[in-house]
C-alpha positions in Angstrom: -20.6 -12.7 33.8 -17.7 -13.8 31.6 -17.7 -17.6 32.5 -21.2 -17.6 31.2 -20.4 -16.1 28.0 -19.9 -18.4 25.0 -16.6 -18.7 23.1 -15.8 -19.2 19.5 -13.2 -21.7 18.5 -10.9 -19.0 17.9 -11.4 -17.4 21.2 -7.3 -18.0 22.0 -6.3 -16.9 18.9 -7.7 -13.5 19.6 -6.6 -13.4 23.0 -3.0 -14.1 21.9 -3.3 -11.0 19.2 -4.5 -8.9 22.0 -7.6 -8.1 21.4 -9.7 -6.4 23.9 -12.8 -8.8 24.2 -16.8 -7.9 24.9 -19.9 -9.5 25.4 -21.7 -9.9 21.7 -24.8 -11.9 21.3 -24.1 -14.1 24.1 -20.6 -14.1 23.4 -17.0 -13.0 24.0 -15.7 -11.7 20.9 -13.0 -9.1 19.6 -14.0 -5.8 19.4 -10.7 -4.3 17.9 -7.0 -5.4 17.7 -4.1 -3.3 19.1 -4.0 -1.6 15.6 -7.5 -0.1 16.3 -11.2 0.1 14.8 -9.5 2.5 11.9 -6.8 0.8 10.8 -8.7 -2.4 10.5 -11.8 -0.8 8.9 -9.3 0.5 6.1 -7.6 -3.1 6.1 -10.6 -4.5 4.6 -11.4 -1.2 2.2 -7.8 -1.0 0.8 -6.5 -4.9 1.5 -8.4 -7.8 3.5 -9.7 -8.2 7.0 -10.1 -11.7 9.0 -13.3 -12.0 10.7 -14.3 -14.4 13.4 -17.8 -14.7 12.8 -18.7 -18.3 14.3 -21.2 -16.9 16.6 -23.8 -17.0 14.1 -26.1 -19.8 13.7 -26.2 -22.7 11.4 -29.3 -25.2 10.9 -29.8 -27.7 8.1 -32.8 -28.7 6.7 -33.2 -32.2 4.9 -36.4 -34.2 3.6 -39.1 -34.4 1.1 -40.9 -31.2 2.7 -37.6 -28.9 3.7 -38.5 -26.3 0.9 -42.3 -26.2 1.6 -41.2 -25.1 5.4 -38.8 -23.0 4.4 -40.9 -21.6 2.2 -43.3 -21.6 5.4 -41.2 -19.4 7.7 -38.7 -17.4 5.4 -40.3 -14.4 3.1 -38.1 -14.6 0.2 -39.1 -16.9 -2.7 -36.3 -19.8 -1.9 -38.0 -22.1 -4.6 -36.1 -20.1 -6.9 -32.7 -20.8 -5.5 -30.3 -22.9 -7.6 -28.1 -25.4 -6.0 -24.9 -23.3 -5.4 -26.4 -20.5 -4.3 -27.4 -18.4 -1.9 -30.5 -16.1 -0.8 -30.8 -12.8 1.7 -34.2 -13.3 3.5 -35.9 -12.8 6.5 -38.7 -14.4 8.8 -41.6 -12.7 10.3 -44.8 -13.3 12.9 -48.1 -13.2 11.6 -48.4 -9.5 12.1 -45.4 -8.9 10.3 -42.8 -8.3 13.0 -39.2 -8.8 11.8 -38.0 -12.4 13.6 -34.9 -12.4 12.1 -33.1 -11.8 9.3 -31.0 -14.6 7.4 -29.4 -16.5 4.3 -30.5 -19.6 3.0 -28.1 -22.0 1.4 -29.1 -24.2 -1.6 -26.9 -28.1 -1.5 -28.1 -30.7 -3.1 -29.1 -32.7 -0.4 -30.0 -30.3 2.3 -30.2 -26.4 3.2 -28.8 -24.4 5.3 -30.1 -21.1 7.8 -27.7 -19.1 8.6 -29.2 -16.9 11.6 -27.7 -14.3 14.3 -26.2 -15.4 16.9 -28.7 -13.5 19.1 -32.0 -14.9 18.0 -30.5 -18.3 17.6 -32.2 -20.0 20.3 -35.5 -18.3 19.2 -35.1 -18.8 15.7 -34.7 -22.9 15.9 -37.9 -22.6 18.1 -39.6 -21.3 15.6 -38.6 -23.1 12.5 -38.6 -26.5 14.6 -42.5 -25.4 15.6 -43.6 -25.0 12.2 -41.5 -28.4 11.3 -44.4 -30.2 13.2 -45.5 -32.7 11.2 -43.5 -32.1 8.0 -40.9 -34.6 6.4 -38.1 -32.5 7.5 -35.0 -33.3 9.5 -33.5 -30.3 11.6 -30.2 -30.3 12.7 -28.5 -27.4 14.9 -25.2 -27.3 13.7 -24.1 -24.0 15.1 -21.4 -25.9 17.8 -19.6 -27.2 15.5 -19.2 -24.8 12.8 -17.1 -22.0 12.4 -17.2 -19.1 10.1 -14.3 -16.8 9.0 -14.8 -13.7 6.8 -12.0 -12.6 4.7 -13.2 -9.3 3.1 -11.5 -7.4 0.8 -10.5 -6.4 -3.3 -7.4 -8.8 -2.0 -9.0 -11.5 -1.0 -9.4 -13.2 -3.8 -5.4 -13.4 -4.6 -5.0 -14.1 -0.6 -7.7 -17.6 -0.6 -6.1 -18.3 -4.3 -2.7 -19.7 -2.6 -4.6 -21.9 0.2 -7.1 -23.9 -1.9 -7.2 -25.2 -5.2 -10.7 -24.3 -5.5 -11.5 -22.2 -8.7 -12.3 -19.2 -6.4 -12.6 -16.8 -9.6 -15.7 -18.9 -10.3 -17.2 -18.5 -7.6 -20.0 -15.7 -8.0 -21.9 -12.9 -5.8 -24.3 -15.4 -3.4 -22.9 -18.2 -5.0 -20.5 -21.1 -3.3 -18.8 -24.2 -3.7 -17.5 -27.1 -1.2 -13.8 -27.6 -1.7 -10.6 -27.6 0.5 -9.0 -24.8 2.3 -5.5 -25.3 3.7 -6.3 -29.1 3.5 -9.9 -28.3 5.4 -13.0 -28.7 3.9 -15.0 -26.0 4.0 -17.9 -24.5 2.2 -16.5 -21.3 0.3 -19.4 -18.5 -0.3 -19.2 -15.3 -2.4 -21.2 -13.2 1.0 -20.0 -10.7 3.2 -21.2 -7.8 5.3 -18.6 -5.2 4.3 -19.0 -4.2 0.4 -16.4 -5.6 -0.4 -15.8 -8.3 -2.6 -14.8 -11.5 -0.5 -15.8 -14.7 1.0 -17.1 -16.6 3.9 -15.6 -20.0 4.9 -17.9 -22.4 7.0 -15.6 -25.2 8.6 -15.2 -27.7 11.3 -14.8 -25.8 14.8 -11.9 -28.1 15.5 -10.3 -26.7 12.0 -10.8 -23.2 12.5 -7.4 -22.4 14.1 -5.4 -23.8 11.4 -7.5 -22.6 8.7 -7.5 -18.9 10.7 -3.3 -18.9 10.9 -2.3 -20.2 7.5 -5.1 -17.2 6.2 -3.2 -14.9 8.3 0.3 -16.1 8.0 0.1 -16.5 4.0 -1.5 -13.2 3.7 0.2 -10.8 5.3 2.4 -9.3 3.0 -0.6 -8.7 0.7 -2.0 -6.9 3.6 -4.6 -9.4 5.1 -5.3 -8.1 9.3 -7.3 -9.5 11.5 -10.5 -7.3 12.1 -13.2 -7.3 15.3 -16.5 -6.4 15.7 -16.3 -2.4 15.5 -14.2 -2.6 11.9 -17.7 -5.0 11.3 -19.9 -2.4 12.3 -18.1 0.7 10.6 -17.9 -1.4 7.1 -21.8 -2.6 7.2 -23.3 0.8 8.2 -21.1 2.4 5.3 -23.2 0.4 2.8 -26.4 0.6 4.7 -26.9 -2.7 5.8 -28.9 -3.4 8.3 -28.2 -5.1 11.5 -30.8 -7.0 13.8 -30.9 -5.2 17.1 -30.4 -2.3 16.1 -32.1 -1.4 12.7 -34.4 -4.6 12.8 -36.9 -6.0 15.2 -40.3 -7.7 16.0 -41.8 -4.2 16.1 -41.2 -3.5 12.4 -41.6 -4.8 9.3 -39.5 -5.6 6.3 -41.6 -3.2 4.1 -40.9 -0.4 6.7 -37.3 -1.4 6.8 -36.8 -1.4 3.1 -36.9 -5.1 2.2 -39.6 -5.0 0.2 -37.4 -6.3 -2.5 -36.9 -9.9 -0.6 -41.1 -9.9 0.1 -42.2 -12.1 -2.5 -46.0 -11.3 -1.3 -46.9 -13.4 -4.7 -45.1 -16.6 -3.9 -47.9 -18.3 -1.8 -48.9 -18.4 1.9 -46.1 -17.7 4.7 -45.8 -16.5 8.2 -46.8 -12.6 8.0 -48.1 -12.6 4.8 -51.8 -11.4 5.5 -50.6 -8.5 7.7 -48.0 -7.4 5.2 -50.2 -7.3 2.4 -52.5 -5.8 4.3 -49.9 -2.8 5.5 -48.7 -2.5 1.7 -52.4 -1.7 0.6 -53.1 0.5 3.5 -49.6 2.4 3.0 -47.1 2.3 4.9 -46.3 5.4 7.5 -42.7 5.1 8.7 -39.5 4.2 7.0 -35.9 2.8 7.5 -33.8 5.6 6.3 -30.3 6.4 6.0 -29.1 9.8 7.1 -25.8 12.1 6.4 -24.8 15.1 8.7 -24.1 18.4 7.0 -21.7 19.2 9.6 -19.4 17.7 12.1 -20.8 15.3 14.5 -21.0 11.9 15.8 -24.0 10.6 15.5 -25.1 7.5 17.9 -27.7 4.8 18.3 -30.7 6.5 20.2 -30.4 10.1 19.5 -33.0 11.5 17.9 -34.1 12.9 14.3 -36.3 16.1 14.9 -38.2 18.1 12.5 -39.3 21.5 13.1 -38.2 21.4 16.1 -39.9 18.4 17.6 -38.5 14.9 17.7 -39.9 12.5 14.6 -38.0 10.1 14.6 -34.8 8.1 16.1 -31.3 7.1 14.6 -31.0 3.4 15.2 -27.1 2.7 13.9 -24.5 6.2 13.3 -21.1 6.4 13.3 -18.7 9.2 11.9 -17.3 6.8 8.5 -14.4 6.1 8.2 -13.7 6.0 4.7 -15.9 9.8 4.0 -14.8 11.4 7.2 -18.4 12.7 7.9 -21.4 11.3 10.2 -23.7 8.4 8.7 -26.5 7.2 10.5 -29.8 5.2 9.7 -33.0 5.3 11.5 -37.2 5.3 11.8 -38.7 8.5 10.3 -42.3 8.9 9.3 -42.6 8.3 5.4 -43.3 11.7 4.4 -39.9 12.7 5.4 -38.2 9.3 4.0 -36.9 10.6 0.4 -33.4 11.2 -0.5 -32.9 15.0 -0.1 -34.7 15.5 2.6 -33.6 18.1 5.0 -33.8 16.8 8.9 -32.0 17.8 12.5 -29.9 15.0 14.3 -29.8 15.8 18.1 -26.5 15.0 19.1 -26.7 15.0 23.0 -29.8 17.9 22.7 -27.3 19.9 20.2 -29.0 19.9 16.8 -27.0 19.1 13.3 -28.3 19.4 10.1 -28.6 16.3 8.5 -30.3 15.3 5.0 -31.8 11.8 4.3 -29.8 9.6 1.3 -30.4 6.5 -0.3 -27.6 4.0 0.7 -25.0 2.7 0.4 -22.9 5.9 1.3 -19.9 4.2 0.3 -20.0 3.6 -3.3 -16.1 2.4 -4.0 -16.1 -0.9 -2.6 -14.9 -4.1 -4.7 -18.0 -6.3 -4.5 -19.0 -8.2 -7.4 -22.2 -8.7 -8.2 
C-alpha cells in the first residue's frame, strides 16, 4: 500500500525528524512529531508551526477567457479580485453538491486553483471540461510545487530574517512574489490555523532548503515542525471546514454555511439554478458547530440526538486543545441550528449534553484581517 502512496518533496525531511507517517489524500504525510499532536498544536497558538502542505493541488489558468471559466465553475464573485490577492471559494454541480472547496489567486498574467489534494484529479477534470472551447490554457502544476505553512503570532519576525520581502505589507488574502532563503516563492497572507501567518508556494526541488533554513533560523523564537493532527486540532478550533469530512457532493454551501462566498447575483455558474432555488424554498439542515457541557471526546460519526432520537451527526470533534473541553461540528436539521441550542452528543451510545455555538470557538488567535 505504501509504495503506491505519493510523497511530498519533504517526505525525508520528516522521516529524519521522526515523524510517524499515514496515508492522507493519497499521500504519506506526518501525522505528529515525537513532541506530540499537543505540543505542536500549542507551537503554532503560542509561537510557529511548519507545515508540509504540498499535497494540495495547484492549476494555472492563462488566456483571454480564464476569468469567464473561472467565473464558470467557482461560486465566489472572482471578477472582483485584485491582482495580489486572494479569494476562499468553492465549486459545485448543477444540483448544488459541494465539488470542492478552494482559493483562487489573482497574478497579472495568470490565476491560480489551489484545490485538495483529494479531489485533485476530479477537480482538473472538471475545470478542464468546462475549458472546452474557451481561450484558456490549463496547466497542472501540482508536481512541481510545494507548499509550506508557517503559522503563528511569530511568524512574521521568523520569515522577516529569510527574505527581504516587505512581509509587514503583506495583508490577510493578500501576496507577493519575492525571494525566500534565495528561493523564489510566492508569499501569501492564508492559513488554516487562526493564526496570523503565511503560506510559501516554491519549486519542489527548493523545498528542503527553504524547509531547514525556516526551521534552523527559527528555532529559538520557537518555530516546530507540526503534522497533520496539530492541522486538524487548529482548523476545527476556528470552525473551518474540511472537505471529507464537513463538506461533500451531498450538501451544499448554503447548508454548510457559505452562503457568504455564494454570489447568487454575479451571473450564471455551475449550481446556480438549484441553489437559488433551495434559498427560496428554505433550507432544512445546517452545518453547525457544537460544545459539550461536560467531559467527552467527541468523534467524526457519533451522533447528535434530540429528545432522545438521533437528528443529526457530528462530522469533525475533537476535545481542544487550547479550551480543554469537546468541540465538534456537524448536520442538524435547521430548527435546532441557532447558537444556544441545547442537544445530546452520543459518545459511544453514552449521551453528553452539548449546546450549539457560532464558531470560531477559539477567539485568541493572532490573525490579521
Amino acid at each position: 500500500m505504501e509504495d503506491t502512496l505519493r510523497k511530498t518533496p519533504l517526505h525525508a525531511a520528516h522521516v529524519e525528524l521522526g515523524a510517524k507517517m499515514v496515508p492522507f489524500a493519497g499521500y504519506e504525510m506526518p501525522v505528529q512529531y515525537p513532541s506530540g499532536i499537543t505540543a505542536e498544536h500549542r507551537s503554532v497558538r503560542e509561537a510557529a508551526g511548519l507545515f508540509d502542505v504540498s499535497h494540495m493541488g495547484e492549476f494555472h489558468v492563462q488566456g483571454s477567457a480564464a476569468l469567464d471559466l473561472i467565473q464558470r465553475v467557482t461560486i465566489n464573485d472572482a471578477s472582483v479580485i485584485e491582482v495580489g490577492q486572494a479569494q476562499y471559494s468553492a465549486m459545485c454541480r448543477p444540483d448544488g453538491g459541494i465539488i470542492d472547496d478552494l482559493l483562487v489567486y489573482r497574478f497579472r498574467d495568470r490565476w491560480m486553483l489551489v484545490v485538495n489534494a483529494s479531489n485533485r484529479d476530479k477537480d482538473w477534470e472538471w475545470v478542464a471540461g468546462h475549458a472546452e472551447g474557451l481561450d484558456v490554457r490549463l496547466e497542472d502544476r501540482s508536481d512541481e510545487t510545494a507548499l509550506l505553512a508557517l503559522q503563528g503570532p511569530k511568524a512574521r519576525a521568523i520569515l522577516a530574517e529569510l527574505t527581504e520581502v516587505d512581509v509587514e505589507a503583506i495583508g490577510y488574502y493578500r501576496f507577493t512574489e519575492g525571494r525566500v532563503v534565495g528561493r523564489e516563492a510566492v508569499i501569501a497572507g492564508t492559513g488554516y490555523t487562526g493564526e496570523d501567518g503565511f503560506e510559501l508556494y516554491l519549486r519542489a526541488t527548493d523545498a528542503m532548503e527553504v524547509w531547514g533554513a525556516l526551521l534552523d533560523d527559527g528555532f529559538t523564537a520557537g518555530l516546530r515542525p507540526a503534522g497533520l493532527g496539530a492541522r486538524d486540532s487548529l482548523r476545527l478550533e476556528m470552525g473551518y471546514a474540511l472537505y471529507g469530512n464537513d463538506l461533500d457532493e451531498a450538501h451544499t454551501p448554503l447548508e454548510a454555511g457559505l452562503g457568504w462566498i455564494t454570489k447568487l447575483g454575479k451571473g450564471d455558474f455551475v449550481g446556480r439554478d438549484a441553489l437559488v432555488r433551495q434559498k427560496d424554498e428554505g433550507i432544512e439542515r445546517r452545518l453547525v458547530g457544537m460544545k459539550l457541557l461536560e467531559k467527552g471526546f467527541p468523534r467524526p460519526g457519533y451522533e447528535v440526538v434530540e429528545g432522545g432520537s438521533p437528528v443529526g451527526i457530528v462530522t469533525s470533534g475533537t476535545v481542544s486543545p487550547s479550551l480543554g473541553i469537546g468541540v465538534a461540528m456537524g448536520w442538524v436539521p435547521s430548527r435546532l441550528a441557532a447558537p444556544g441550542t441545547r442537544l445530546e452528543l452520543s459518545l459511544r451510545g453514552k449521551p453528553a449534553a452539548a449546546e450549539v455555538v457560532r464558531p470560531p470557538f477559539y477567539t485568541s488567535g493572532s490573525i490579521r484581517r
